[in-house]
LUMDREN-32784 format. One record per residue (C-alpha): residue in three letters; residue number from 1; x, y, z. Coordinates in steps of 0.001 Angstrom, whole numbers, m for minus. Layout:
(atom 'ala'; NUM; (X; Y; Z))
...
END
This chain:
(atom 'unk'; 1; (8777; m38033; 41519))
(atom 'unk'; 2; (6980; m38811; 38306))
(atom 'unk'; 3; (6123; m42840; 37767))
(atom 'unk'; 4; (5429; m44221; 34873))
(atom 'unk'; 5; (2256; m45458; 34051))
(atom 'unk'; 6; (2742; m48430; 31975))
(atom 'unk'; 7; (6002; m50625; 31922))
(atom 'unk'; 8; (8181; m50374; 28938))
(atom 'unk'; 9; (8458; m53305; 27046))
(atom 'unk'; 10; (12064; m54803; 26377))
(atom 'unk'; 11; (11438; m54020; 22167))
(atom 'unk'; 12; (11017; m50241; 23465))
(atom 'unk'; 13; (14047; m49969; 25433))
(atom 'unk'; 14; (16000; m52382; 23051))
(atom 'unk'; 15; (14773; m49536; 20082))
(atom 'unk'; 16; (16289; m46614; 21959))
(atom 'unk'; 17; (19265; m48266; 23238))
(atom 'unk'; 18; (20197; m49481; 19693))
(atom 'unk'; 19; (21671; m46221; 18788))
(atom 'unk'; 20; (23982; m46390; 22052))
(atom 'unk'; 21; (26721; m48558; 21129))
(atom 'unk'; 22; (30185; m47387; 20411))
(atom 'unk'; 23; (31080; m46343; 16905))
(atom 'unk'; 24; (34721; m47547; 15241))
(atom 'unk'; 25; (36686; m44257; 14740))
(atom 'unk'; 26; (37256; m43425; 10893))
(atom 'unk'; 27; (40293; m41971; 9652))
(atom 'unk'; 28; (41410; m41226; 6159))
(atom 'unk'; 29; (45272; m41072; 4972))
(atom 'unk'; 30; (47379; m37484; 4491))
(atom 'unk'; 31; (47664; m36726; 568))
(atom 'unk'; 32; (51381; m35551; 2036))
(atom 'unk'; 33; (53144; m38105; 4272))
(atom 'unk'; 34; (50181; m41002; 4057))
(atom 'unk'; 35; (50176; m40719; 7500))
(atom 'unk'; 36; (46321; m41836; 9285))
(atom 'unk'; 37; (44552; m38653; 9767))
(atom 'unk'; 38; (41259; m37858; 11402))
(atom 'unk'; 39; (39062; m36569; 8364))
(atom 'unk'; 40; (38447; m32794; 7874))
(atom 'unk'; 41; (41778; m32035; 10513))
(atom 'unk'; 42; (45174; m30839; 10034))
(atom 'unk'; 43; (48219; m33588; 9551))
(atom 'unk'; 44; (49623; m33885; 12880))
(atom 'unk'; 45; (53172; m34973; 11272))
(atom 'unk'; 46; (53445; m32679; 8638))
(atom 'unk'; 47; (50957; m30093; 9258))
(atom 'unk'; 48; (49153; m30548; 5745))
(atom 'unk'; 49; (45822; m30360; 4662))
(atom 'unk'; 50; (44228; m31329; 1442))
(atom 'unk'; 51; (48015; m30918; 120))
(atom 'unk'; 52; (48224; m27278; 977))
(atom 'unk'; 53; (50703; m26018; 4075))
(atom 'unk'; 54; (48811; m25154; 6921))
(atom 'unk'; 55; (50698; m25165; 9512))
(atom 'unk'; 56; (54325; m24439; 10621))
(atom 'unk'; 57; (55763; m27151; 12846))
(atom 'unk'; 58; (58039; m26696; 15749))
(atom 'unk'; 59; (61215; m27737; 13618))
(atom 'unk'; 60; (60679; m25438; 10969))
(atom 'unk'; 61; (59972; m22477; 13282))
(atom 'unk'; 62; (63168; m23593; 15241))
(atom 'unk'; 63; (65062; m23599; 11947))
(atom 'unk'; 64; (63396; m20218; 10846))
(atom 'unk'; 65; (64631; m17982; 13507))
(atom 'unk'; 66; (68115; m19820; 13347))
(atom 'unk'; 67; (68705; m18356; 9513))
(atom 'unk'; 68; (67034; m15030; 10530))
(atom 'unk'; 69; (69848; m14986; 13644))
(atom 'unk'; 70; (72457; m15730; 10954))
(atom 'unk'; 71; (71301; m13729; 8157))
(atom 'unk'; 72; (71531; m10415; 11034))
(atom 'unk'; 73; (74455; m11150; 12293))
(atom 'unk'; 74; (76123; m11100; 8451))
END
């Protein structure tokens, strides 16, 4: 295995290791439901981003087909 030849100094390891530490999650707020978003993602609640629709949700696919159903069966 490969030694080293000279001991690193504690100002060394302290300078690499400085960039280790944990960083505080940012999150911004959704222009639709000013719910706290993770920037540059889709609106988990709503399923908005940058106040255009993205995304369908569950409910509103749910509530979709139910019309369509309807709508054949007039």
């Amino acid at each position: 295995m490969a030694e080293p030849k000279k001991r690193l100094t504690s100002t060394r390891s302290g300078n690499r290791q400085s960039h280790d530490a944990l960083q505080k999650k940012s999150y911004s707020v959704c222009s639709n439901c000013k719910q706290s978003v993770v920037p540059h993602r889709i609106c988990q609640n709503c399923g908005y981003f940058k106040g255009v629709k993205i995304v369908k949700l569950k409910d509103e696919k749910i509530k979709e087909k139910k019309i369509q159903e309807q709508t054949k069966d007039e």
